[in-house]
C-alpha positions in Angstrom: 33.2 -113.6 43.4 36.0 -116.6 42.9 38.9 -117.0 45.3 41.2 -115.7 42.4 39.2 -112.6 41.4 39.6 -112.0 45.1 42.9 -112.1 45.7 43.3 -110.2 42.1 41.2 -107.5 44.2 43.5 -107.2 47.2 46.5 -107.0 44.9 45.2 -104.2 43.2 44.9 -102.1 46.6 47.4 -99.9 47.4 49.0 -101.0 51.1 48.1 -104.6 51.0 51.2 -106.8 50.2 51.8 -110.3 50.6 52.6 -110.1 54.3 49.7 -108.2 55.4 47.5 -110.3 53.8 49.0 -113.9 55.4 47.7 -111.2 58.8 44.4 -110.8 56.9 43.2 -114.2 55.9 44.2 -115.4 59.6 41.7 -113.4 60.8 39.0 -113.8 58.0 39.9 -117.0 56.7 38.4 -116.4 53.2 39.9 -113.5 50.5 36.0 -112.7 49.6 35.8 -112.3 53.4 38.6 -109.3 53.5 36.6 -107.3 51.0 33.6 -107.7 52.8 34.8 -106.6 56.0 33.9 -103.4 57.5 36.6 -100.8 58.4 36.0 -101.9 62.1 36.6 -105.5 61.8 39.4 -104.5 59.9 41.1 -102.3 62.4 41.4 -105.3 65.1 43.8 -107.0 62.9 47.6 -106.4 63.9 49.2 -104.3 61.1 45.9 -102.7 60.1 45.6 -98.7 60.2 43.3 -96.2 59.1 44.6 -96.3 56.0 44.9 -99.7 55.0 41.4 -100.0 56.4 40.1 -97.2 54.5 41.4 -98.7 51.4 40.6 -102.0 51.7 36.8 -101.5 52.7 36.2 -99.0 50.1 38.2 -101.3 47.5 35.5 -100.8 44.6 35.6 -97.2 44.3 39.1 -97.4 43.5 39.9 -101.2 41.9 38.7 -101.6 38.6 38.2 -105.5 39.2 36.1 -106.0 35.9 38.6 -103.4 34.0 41.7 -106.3 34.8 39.5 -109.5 35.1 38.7 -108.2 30.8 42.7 -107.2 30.3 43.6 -111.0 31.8 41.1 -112.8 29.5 42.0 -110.8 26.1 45.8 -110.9 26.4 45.5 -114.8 27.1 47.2 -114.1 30.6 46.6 -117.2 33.6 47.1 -115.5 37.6 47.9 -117.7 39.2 47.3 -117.6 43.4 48.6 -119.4 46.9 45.5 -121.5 46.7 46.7 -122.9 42.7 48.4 -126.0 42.6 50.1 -124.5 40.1 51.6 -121.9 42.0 55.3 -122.3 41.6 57.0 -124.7 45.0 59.9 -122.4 45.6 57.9 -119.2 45.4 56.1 -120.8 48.4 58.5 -120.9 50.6 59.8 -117.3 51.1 58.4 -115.4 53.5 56.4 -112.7 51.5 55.7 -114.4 48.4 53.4 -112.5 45.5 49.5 -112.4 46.2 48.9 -113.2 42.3 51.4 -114.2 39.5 50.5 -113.0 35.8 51.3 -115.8 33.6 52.3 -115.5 30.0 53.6 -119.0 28.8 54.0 -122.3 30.2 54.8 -123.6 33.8 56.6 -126.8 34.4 57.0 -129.0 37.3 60.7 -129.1 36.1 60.8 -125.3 37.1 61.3 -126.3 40.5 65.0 -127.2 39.5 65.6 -124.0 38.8 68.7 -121.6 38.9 69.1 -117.5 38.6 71.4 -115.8 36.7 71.9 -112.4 37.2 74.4 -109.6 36.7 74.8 -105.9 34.8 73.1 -103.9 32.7 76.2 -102.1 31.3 78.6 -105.0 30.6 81.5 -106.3 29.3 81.9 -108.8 26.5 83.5 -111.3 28.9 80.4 -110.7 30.9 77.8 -111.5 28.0 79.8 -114.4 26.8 80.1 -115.9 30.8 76.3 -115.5 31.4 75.5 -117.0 28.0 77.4 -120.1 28.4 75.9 -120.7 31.9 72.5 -120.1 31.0 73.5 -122.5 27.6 75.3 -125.3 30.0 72.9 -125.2 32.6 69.5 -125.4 30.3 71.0 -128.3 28.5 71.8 -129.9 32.1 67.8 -129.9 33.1 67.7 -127.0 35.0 65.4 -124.3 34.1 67.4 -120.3 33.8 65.2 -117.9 35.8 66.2 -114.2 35.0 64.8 -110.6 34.6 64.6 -109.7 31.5 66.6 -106.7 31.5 69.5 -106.2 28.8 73.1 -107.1 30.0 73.4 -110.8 31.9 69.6 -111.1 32.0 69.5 -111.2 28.0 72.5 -112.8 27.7 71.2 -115.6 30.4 68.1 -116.0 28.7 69.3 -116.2 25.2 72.0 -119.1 26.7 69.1 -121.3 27.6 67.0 -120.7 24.4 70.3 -121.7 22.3 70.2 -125.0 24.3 66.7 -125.8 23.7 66.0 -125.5 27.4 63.5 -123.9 29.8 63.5 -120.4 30.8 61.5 -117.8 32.9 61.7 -114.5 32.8 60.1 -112.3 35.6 59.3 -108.7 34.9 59.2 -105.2 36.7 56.4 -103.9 34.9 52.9 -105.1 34.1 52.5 -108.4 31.9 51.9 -106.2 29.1 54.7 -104.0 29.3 57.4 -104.6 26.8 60.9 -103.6 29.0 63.3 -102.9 27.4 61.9 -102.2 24.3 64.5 -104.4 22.0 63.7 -107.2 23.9 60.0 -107.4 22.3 61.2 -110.4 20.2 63.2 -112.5 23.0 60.0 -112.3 25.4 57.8 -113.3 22.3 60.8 -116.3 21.8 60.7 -117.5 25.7 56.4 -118.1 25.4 57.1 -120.0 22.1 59.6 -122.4 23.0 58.0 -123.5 26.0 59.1 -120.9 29.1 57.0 -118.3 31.0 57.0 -114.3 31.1 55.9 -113.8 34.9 54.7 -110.8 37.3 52.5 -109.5 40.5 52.3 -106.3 39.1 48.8 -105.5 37.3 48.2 -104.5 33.6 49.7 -101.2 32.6 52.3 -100.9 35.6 55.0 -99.1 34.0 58.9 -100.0 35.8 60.3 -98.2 38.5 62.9 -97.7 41.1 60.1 -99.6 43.5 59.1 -102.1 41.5 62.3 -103.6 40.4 63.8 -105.0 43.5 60.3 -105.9 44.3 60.8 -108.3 41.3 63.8 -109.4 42.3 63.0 -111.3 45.4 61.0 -113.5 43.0 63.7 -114.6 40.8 65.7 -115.6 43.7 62.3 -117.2 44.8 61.7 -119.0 42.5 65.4 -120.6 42.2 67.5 -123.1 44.3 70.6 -121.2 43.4 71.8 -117.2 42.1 74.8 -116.9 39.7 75.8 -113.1 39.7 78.0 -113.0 37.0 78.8 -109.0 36.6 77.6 -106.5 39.2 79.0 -103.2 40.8 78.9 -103.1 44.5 75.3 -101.1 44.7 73.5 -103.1 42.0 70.3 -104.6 41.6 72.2 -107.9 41.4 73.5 -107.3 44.7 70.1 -106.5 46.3 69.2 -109.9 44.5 72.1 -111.5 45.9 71.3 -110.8 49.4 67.4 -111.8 49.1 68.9 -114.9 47.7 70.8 -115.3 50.9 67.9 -114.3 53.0 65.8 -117.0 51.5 68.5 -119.9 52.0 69.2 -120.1 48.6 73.1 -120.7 47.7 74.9 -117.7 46.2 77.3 -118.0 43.5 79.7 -115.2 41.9 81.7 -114.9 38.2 85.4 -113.3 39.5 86.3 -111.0 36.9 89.1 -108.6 36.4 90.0 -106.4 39.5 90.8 -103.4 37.3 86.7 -102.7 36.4 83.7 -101.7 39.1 81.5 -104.5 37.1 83.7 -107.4 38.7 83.6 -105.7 42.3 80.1 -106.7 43.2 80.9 -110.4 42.4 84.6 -110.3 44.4 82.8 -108.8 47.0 80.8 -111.4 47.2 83.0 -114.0 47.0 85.1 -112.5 50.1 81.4 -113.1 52.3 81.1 -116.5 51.3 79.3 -116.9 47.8 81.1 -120.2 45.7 83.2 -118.5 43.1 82.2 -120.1 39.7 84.7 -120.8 36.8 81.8 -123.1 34.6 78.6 -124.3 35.1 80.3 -127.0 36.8 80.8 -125.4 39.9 77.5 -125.0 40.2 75.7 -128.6 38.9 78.0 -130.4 41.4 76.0 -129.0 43.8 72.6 -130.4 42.6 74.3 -134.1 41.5 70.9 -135.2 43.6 68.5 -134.0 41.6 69.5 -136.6 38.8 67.7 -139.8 39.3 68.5 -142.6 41.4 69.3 -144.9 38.8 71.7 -142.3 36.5 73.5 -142.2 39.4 73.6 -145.8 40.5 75.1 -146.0 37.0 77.7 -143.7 37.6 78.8 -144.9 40.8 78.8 -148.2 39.4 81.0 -147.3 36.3 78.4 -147.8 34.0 79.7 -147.5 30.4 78.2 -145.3 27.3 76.5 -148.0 26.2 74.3 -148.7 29.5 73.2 -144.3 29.3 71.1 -142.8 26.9 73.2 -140.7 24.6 72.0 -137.8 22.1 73.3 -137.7 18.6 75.4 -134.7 19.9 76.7 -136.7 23.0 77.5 -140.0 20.4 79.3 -137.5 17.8 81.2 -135.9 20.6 82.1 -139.5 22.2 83.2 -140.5 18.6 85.9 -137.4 18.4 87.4 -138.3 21.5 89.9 -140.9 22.2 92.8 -142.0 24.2 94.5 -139.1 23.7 93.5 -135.5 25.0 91.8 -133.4 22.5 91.1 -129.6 22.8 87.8 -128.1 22.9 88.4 -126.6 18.8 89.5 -129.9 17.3 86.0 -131.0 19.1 84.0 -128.8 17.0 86.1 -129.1 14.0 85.9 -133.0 13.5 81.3 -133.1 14.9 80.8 -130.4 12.8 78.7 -129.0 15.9 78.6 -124.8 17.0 80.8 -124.3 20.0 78.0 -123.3 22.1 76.5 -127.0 21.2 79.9 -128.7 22.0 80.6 -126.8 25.4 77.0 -127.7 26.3 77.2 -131.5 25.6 80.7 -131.9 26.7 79.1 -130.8 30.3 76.9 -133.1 29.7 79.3 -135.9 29.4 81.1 -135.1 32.6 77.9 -135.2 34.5 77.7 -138.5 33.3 81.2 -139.9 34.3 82.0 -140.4 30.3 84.0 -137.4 29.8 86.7 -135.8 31.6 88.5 -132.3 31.2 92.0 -131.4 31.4 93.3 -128.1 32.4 93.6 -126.3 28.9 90.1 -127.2 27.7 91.1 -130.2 26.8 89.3 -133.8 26.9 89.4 -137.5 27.1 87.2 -140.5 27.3 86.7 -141.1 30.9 88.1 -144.8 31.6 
């Protein structure tokens, strides 16, 4: 048996999670080792009782190891584990990260410049338009949009980044084959296509639940260096995110929204504890200014002009329609010819590199 199907094993036996098993391989150094192990070596390890034991050294008559070893192989499905290089960076550093990630898609090195956007399931249009634009703005920046999956922000966050032509993941509740919610069947298909990943630790056929959710959750803080929240009551599943964010040192950010509805109460609430209140993706990039490469911003400091960066055809248009004089955000899109999700997108862009600046008003100018 291979390290992987091994730690596939253990994840399939009920009462052995991630922590437990960091207990387990101290003591047996090897996953094949843990299987093997009789109910009385077993029992000396701290954390161990009768019924973990029981489980874990009569594993085969209730894991159906070969059953999900055939699923992972016919769906096209990777799992990844600890010992895989390809194992996502930030995942490692929580303290109870996933045994075994199912893997649907593509996994980038990029992904490790990643940021979580999170928020409602019943929202407003304010709420849909705000998570789109940030997960729009911040794919088009570099970063990669981590997210759920679930209607609301999560849809909205992942369709932002798809518009953009940028990376997504989406982590799931359910089993890598489980479709949740149902209309989102195409969106899921769209993420593997263009590049991004569908990921879980739950096995084939796990259906959702009020478990296994903020189970999930913990990953896609996890696997981020930052959460947005952008709509979320006070007792939400954003919230529980929110604060495993916290726990795991990752900065916190909140949408303000009218005080008037409960959906903007989890994200004031928030901002009153601490979380940077966030008006554009802005607020949150400025942040991460050193993740660009030394030499971008040697340019910048330096007051490199347009010339000495490399420009897209939508950053040259854009640069073309601006002058002297301040221009709002419409006239932009008027004159390129460009969508408005495509201007606000590379007009970010242009800030980040010291070319563009904005004026209250949504209004620019060449920066001088």
């Amino acid at each position: 048996m291979t390290n992987t199907e091994s730690y596939i094993a253990l994840n399939l036996i009920e009462h052995v999670g991630p922590i437990l098993l960091k207990k387990l391989l101290d003591a047996f150094a090897e996953p094949q080792n843990i299987l093997g192990a009789s109910r009385k070596e077993l029992l000396r390890v701290q954390g161990v009782g009768d019924v973990v034991a029981d489980s874990i050294s009569n594993w085969e008559n209730s894991v159906d190891l070969q059953g999900e070893l055939r699923r992972v192989a016919e769906a096209n499905v990777r799992v990844l584990t600890w010992a895989d290089a390809e194992y996502p960076e930030n995942l490692r550093t929580i303290s109870d990260p996933p045994i075994v990630l199912y893997v649907k898609g593509t996994l980038d090195a990029r992904d490790k410049n990643a940021i979580a956007i999170v928020g409602s399931r019943m929202t407003t249009l304010y709420g849909q338009e705000t998570a789109r634009q940030l997960g729009c703005q911040l794919a088009y920046a570099g970063f990669t949009v981590v997210s759920g999956g679930a209607r609301g922000i999560d849809t909205m966050a992942h369709q932002g980044a798809l518009a953009a032509k940028g990376r997504t993941l989406c982590v799931l509740g359910t089993g890598i084959d489980i479709v949740f919610p149902k209309e989102n069947d195409a969106l899921f298909e769209k993420i593997v296509e263009s590049g991004g990943a569908l990921l879980t630790q739950f096995p084939f056929g796990r259906q959702g639940d009020v478990q296994t959710f903020p189970i999930r959750n913990r990953i896609v803080s996890g696997l981020s260096l930052g959460l947005v929240v952008v709509e979320a009551d006070v007792n939400s599943g954003a919230m529980i995110t929110a604060g495993l964010a916290a726990d795991q040192g990752r900065q916190v950010y909140a949408v303000p929204g009218r005080v008037d509805t409960p959906r903007s109460r989890g994200c004031h609430k928030l901002i009153k504890n601490g979380a940077k209140l966030v008006e554009n993706s802005e607020d949150i990039l400025c942040d991460f200014e050193y993740l660009q490469p030394p030499t971008k911003r040697a340019q910048e400091k330096s007051g490199a002009t347009a010339h000495a960066v490399s420009l897209t055809d939508a950053e040259k248009k854009i640069l073309d329609a601006l002058g002297d004089e301040e221009t709002e955000m419409d006239t932009v899109t008027r004159q390129t010819n460009l969508t408005t999700a495509q201007v606000s997108a590379t007009l970010l862009a242009l800030e980040m590199k010291r070319l563009v600046r904005q004026l209250p008003g949504k209004r620019f100018v060449r920066a001088r």
